[in-house]
VOGUTI-322442 format. One record per residue (C-alpha): x, y, z. Coordinates in steps of 0.001 Angstrom, whole numbers, plus 524288, in hexadecimal, padded with zeros to 5 digits. Layout:
BEGIN
XYZ ...
END
This chain:
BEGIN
5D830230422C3B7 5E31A233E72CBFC 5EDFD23E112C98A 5F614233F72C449 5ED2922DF52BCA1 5E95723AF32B5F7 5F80423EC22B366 5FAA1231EC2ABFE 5EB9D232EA2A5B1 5F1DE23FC42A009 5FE9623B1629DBD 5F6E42310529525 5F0502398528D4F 5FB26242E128973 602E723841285F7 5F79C231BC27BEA 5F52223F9927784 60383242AC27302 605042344B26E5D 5F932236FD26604 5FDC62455026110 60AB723F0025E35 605CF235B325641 5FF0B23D1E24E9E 6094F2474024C66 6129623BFE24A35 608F9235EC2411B 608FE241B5239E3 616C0241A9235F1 615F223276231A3 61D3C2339A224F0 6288D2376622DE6 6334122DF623163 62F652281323EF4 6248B22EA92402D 61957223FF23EB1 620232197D2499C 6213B2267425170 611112287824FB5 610BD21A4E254C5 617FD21B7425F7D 60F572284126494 6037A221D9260EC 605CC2164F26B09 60A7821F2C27514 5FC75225A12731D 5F5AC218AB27370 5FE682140C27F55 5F9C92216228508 5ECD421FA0282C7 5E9C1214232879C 5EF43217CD29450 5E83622394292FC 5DBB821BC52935F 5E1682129B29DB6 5E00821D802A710 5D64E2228F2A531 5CCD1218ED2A45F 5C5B2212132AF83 5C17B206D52A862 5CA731F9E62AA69 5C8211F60329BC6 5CC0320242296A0 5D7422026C29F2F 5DBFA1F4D529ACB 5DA711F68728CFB 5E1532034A28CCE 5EC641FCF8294BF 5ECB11F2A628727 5EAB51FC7D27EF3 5F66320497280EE 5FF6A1F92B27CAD 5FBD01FC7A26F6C 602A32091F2714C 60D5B203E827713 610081FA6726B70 60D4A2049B263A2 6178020E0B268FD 622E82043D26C67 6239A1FFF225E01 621ED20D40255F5 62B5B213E325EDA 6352B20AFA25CA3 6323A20AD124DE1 6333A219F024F37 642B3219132524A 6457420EC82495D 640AF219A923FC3 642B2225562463D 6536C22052248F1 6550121C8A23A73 6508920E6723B60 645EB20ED42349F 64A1A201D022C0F 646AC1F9A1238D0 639471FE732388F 634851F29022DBE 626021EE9922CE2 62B621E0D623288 632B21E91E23EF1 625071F0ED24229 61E591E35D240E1 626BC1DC6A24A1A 6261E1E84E253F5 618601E7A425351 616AB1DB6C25915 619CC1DE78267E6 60FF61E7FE26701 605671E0F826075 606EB1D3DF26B80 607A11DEC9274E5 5FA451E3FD27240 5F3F01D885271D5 5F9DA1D2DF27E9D 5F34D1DF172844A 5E6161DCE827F4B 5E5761CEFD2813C 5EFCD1CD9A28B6E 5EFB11BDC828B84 5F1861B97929A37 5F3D31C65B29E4B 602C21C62729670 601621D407291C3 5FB461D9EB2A0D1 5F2321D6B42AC25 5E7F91E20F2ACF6 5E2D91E06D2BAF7 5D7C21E85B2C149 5D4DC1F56C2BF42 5DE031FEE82C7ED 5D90E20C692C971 5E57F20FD42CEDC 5EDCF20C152C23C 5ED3D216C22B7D6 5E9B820C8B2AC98 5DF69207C02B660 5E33C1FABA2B47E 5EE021F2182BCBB 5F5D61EAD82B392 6011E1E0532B49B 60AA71DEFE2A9EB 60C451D1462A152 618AC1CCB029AD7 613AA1D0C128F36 613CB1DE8529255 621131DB5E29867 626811D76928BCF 6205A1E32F2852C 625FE1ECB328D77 6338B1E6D628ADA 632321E76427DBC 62C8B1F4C527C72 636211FB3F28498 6408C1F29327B5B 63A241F92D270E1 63AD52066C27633 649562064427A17 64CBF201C726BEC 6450920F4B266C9 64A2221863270EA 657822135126E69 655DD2150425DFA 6536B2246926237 65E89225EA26B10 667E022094261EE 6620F2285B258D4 661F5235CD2621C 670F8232F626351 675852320B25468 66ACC23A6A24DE9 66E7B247302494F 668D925373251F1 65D9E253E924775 6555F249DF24D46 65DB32485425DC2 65296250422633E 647C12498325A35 64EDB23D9225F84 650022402C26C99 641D5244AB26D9E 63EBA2361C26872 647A9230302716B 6418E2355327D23 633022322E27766 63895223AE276AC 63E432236C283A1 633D72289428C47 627BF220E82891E 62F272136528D91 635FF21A3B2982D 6284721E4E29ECA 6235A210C929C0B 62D60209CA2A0CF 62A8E212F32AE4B 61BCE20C492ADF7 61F031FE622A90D 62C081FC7F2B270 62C822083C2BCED 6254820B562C620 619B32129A2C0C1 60D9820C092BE8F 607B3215382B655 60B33213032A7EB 6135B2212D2A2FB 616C421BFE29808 60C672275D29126 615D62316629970 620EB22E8029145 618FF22D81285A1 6146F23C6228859 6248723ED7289DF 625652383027BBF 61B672409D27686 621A824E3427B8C 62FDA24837276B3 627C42435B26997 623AA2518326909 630922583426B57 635DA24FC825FF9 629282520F25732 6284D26172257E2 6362A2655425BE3 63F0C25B55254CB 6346225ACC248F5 6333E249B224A3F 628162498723EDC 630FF251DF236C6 63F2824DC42388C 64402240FE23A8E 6505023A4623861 6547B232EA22A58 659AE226F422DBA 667DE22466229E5 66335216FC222FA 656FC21CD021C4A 65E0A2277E21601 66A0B21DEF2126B 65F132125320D38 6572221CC7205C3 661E4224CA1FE4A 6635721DFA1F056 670FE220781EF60 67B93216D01F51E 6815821B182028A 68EBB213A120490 6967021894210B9 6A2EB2144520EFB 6AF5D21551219EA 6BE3C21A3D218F9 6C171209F82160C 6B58620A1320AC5 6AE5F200E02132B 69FF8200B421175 6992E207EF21CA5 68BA5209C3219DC 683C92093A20C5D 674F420D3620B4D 66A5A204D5202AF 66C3720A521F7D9 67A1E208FD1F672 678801FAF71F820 66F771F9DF1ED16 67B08200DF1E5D3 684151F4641EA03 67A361EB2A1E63F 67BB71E42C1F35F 673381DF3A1FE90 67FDF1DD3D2066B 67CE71E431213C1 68B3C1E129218A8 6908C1EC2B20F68 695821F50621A68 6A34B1F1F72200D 6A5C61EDDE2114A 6B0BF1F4B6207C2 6AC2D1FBC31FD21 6B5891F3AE1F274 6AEC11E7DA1F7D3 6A0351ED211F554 6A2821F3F71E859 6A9741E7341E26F 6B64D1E5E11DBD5 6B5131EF981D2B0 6C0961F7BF1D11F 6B9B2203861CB25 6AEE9205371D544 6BACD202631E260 6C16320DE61D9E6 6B6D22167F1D9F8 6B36C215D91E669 6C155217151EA7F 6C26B223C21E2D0 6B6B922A171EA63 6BB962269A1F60C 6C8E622AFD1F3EC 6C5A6239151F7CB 6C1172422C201DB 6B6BC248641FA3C 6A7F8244291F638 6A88723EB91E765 6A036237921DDCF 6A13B22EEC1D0D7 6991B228501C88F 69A482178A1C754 693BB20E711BE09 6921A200A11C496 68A9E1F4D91BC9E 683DB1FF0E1B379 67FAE208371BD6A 68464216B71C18D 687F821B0D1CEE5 68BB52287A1D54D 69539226891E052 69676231A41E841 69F9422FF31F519 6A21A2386A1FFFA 6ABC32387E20BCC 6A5F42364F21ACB 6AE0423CB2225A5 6A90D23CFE233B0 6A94D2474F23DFC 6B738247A223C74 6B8272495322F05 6BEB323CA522DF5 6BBD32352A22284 6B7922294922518 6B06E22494216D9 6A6F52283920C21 699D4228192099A 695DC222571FA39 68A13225741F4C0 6870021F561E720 67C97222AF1DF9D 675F321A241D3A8 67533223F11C82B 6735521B651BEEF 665C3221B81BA77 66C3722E891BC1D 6777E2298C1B27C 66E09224371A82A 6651622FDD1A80A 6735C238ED1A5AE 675E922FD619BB9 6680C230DE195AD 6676423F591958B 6775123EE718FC9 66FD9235F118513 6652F2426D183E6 66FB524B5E18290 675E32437A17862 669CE2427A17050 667AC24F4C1704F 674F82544116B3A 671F42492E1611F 663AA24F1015D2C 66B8625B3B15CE5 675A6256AD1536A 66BFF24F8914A36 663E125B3F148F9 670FC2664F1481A 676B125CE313DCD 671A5250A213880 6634625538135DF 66A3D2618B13249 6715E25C1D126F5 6672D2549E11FEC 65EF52625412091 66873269FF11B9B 669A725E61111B6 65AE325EC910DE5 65A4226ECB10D93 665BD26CEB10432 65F29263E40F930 6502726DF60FC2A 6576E27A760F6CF 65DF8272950EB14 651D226B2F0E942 64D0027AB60E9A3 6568627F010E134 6569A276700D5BD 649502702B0D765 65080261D90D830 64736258530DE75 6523824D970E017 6572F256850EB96 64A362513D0F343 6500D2453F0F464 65A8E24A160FA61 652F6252E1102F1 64AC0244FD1070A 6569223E1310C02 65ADF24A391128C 64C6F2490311A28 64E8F23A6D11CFD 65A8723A84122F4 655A92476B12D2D 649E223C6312FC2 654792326D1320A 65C3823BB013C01 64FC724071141B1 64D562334B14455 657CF22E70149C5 659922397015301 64AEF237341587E 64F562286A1595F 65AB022BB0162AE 64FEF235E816B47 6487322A9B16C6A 6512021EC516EAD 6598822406178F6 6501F222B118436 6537B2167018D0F 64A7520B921890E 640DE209A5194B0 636811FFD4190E2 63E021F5D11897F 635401E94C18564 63A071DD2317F31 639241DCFD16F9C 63D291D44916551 649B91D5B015EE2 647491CFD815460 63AE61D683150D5 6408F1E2C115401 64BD21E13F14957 642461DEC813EA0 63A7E1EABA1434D 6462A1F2391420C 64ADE1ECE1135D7 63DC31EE6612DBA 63F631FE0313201 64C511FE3712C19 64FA01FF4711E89 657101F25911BDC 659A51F16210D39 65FD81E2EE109F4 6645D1E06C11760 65DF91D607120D4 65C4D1D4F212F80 65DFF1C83813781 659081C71214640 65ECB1BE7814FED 653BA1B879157F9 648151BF3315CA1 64D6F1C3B516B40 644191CC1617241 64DF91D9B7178B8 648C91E1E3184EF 6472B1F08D17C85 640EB1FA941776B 63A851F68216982 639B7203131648E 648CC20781165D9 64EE31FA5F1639C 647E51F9F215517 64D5B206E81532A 65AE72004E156A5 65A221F5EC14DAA 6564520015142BB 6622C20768144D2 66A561FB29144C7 664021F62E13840 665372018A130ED 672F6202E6135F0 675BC1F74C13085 66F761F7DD122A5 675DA20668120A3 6820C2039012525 683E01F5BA12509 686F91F473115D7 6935A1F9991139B 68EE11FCDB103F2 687852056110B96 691C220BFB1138A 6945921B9B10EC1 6A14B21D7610906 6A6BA22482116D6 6A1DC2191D11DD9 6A70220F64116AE 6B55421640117E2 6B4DF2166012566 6AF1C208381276E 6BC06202DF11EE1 6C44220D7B1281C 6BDC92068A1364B 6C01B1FA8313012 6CE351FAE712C08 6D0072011813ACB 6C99A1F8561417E 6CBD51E90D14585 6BF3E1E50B13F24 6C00F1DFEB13319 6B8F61E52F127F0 6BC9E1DAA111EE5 6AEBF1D53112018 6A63E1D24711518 69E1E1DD3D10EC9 68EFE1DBF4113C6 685EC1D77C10980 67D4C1DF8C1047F 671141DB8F10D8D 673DF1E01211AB5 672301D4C0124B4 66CF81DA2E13159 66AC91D3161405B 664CC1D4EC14C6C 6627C1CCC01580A 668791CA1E1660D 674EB1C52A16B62 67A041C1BF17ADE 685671C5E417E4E 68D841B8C4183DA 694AC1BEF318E82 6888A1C6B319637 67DBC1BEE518FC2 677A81CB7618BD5 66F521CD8D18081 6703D1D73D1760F 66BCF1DA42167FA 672131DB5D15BE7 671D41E12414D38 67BE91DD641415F 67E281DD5D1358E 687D91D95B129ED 68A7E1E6631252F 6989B1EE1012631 698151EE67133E6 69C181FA8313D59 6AB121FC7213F37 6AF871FBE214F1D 6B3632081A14EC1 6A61020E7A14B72 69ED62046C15333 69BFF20F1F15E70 69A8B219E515514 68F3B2159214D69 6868B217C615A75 6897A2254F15A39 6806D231B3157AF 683A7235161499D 68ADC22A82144D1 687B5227D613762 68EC72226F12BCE 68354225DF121E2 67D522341711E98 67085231C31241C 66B432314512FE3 670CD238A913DE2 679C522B4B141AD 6713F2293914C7C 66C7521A661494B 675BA21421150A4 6758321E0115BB0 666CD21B9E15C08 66A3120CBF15C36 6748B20EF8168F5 669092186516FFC 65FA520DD716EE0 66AA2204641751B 66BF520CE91801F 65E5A20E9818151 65B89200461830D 668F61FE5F18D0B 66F981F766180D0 67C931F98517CA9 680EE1F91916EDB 68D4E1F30B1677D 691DD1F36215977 6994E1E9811552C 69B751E09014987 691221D6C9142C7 697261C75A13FEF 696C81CC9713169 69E7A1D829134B9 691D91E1831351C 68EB71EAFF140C8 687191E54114CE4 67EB71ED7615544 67FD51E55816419 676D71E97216F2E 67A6E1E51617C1D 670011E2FC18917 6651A1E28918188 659C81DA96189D7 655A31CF3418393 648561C80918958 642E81B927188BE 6357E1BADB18115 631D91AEB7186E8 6330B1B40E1951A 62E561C32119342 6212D1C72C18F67 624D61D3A518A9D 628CE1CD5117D76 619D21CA9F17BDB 61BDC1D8AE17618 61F081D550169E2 617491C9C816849 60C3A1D26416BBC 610361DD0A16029 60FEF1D07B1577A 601A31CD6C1590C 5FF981DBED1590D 603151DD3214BDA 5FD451CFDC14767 5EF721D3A614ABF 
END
């Protein structure tokens, strides 16, 4: 081996040595941005290395050949993952697709195999041996291998250039990281380009590769590569969940992140250059609030409700190194889970001052009532005062019951199923006491709720109905102020009286102008004036001496519950009428959840 032969032999092996301890350290940090295409690109510089390595060093004209075909598979290798490595490393890491590294793949994979099988010599023409060459081997160059070369050194400009461009605008963080990669791009190609096109027909492309690994170094231990490397402007933009508008001084649209066009419900990629008016629609009130956050030097925020759903807009002024202002940055934020949790824990808070009112007075009262009658059923030994005592008893059971009703209802109804309206009326009807009256169901339509609550709905309504629906039934202080609402109000009251059966019904009606659905319950009793129509729904409202008033609140909770709202408003026969609006109603011939209650059927049967 001459000198020169022994100074590349050793130039060889340091460069397949640090190859393969860079790879390994590189492989190490893998979880890191760029970190894995970087381990690719060392390992082929290691394998390129290697085989020349052996190229040298062995006598044998076999070895020597299939070492010279081997080290293409490093040099497919490295081309690709270092180019892959500044798509990711520069912030364009949304190139790097399963469908880009497949298409880049393919050079390399044709290359190989042209070197292996090397079909009329296309690839190379190995000719004798040459103890004079350092491979050992005299070789003459295809136009394959032509075209490869183009194409690799294509490749490598495109990667070197990603990392100058990206040495230029990044922030000081990451220029020597940067410029550390640059130079581990550049010299590799540089020192094969001196083998493949200059003068020198020893191949030093491993030289520049041992460069690469000292500048891979530098950037590994002193500018910490495994441990800090850039965000990328679009990953931090396409992963934040809040909408990122950037707006300028003329409220044309400059820039707008995923997210926030998820907010706009648009797949519309020409958005930017657009004015906001012309995005947000003709809608006076949003142009208006966005005109009013924008009308002032200072960061603010406000709160908008758009097609049932709750937004924080929060905008800020941009200035630029001048401290010229030259537009805002919008963020908006979806809080509509935010808003409905607030309004479920205002809903706690309510039923808690409620517990603490029933228990501070209305349970209160019928104690005091009951320890009243005990010491004059103690005093004079008068067992009639028991009676008295008894109701006392009942009605605390009542009011505890109710208030445990409203505990439970008030939870947002989570597993609705479809039921039977009709068959839950009559279950509700046979738990209420219903005297002479009678209840009629319209149709047998199956609703989208829970069974459980909804019966406790209907119960409410029906015994609304049958103890206030007579009007012989009516206390004397009710019946005052029913003739009062009536002579104030534009309803008439000149109906006729209800008869003394109660007629009560239930069933479903569409509305004509949405087409939605919704349930109703009736009746021909004295009705509810309008002006106590809202009033009847709330806590405490009662027009008898029993009970906490909390049946019809119940009724409203289990509305809300469901999504429903509720309406009061007058029967055809001049009675009240309970109306329930967005209520889900399901084809039983086209959803085999109604099987429930056919299944319950045949439960009970055998």
């Amino acid at each position: 081996m001459t000198v020169s032969h022994a100074v590349l032999f050793v130039a060889y092996a340091v460069a397949t040595a640090v190859g393969a301890v860079l790879t390994v350290v590189m492989w190490h940090y893998r979880e890191r941005v760029g970190a894995t295409p970087l381990a690719a690109t060392l390992l082929g510089t290691a394998i390129f290395s290697a085989s020349r390595l052996v190229g040298t060093a062995s006598d044998s004209y076999t070895i020597s050949v299939f070492a010279e075909r081997f080290l293409y598979v490093g040099v497919g290798l490295s081309v690709v993952a270092v180019l892959v490595f500044a798509l990711v490393y520069t912030g364009r890491e949304r190139f790097v697709r399963k469908e880009t590294i497949a298409l880049l793949s393919i050079e390399p994979i044709v290359v190989v195999a042209l070197a292996f099988s090397n079909p009329g010599n296309v690839f190379f023409t190995a000719l004798e041996p040459d103890p004079t060459l350092v491979t050992g081997v005299a070789v003459e160059w295809g136009v394959a291998f032509q075209l490869h070369t183009i194409y690799s050194y294509f490749l490598m400009t495109v990667a070197t250039a990603l990392i100058l461009e990206f040495l230029i605008t990044s922030r000081s963080l990451y220029r020597g990281q940067a410029l550390a990669l640059l130079g581990g791009a550049t010299f590799p190609w540089l020192f094969n380009a001196v083998h493949v096109v200059g003068p020198v027909s020893a191949d030093t492309t491993p030289i520049g590769y041992v460069v690469m690994g000292g500048l891979h170094s530098v950037a590994i231990v002193r500018y910490r590569l495994g441990d800090i490397v850039p965000i990328a402007h679009d990953r931090v933009l396409d992963t934040i969940s809040e909408g990122i508008f950037v707006v300028d001084r003329q409220g044309r649209l400059v820039d707008v992140n995923p997210a926030g066009r998820a907010i706009l419900a648009t797949g519309d990629e020409r958005l930017a250059g657009r004015h906001v008016d012309s995005i947000i629609g003709d809608v006076p009130d949003r142009q208006s609030v966005f005109a009013e956050l924008t009308d002032t030097a200072e960061p603010s925020t406000t709160d908008v409700t758009v097609d049932g759903r709750h937004y924080e807009v929060r905008v800020t002024p941009i200035e630029d190194d001048r401290d010229r202002h030259v537009g805002w940055l919008v963020l908006i934020a979806d809080v509509t889970d935010r808003h409905r949790r607030e309004r479920e824990l205002e809903r706690q808070n309510d039923r808690l001052e409620q517990f603490a009112r029933v228990v501070s007075h209305d349970l209160r009262n019928p104690l005091n009532v009951a320890n009243g009658y005990l010491e004059m059923a103690r005093e004079t030994g008068d067992e009639t005062y028991l009676a008295e005592i008894e109701h006392s008893h009942e009605r605390m059971e009542t009011i505890i019951e109710d208030v445990l009703a409203l505990a439970r209802t008030g939870q947002p109804v989570t597993d609705p199923e479809p039921v039977s309206l009709a068959a839950l009326a009559e279950r509700a009807w046979d738990g209420v006491e219903t005297g002479a009256a009678t209840l009629t169901v319209d149709g047998d339509a199956r609703i989208v709720a829970d069974e459980d609550r909804v019966r406790r709905l209907l119960e409410n309504l029906f015994r609304n109905s049958i103890e206030h629906g007579v009007e012989d039934d009516l206390s004397p202080e009710l019946e005052a102020r029913l003739n009062d609402d009536r002579a104030d109000s534009s309803v008439s009251g000149d109906h006729d009286p209800p008869a003394e059966s109660l007629e009560v019904a239930a069933g479903l009606f569409t509305e004509i102008e949405s087409d939605r659905h919704g349930i109703y319950v009736e009746d021909d009793g004295v009705g509810i004036p309008p002006s106590k129509r809202e009033a009847v729904f709330e806590d405490g409202y009662s027009t008898g001496s029993d009970g906490a008033g909390l049946g019809l609140s119940i009724v409203r909770q289990i509305a809300d519950a469901h999504g429903w709202t509720v309406e009061v408003t007058e029967s055809a026969s001049g009675g009240a009428r309970f109306e329930f609006h967005g209520v889900e109603v399901v084809d039983p011939d086209h959803d085999p959840r109604h099987d429930r209650d056919a299944r319950r059927a045949v439960s009970s049967a055998e």
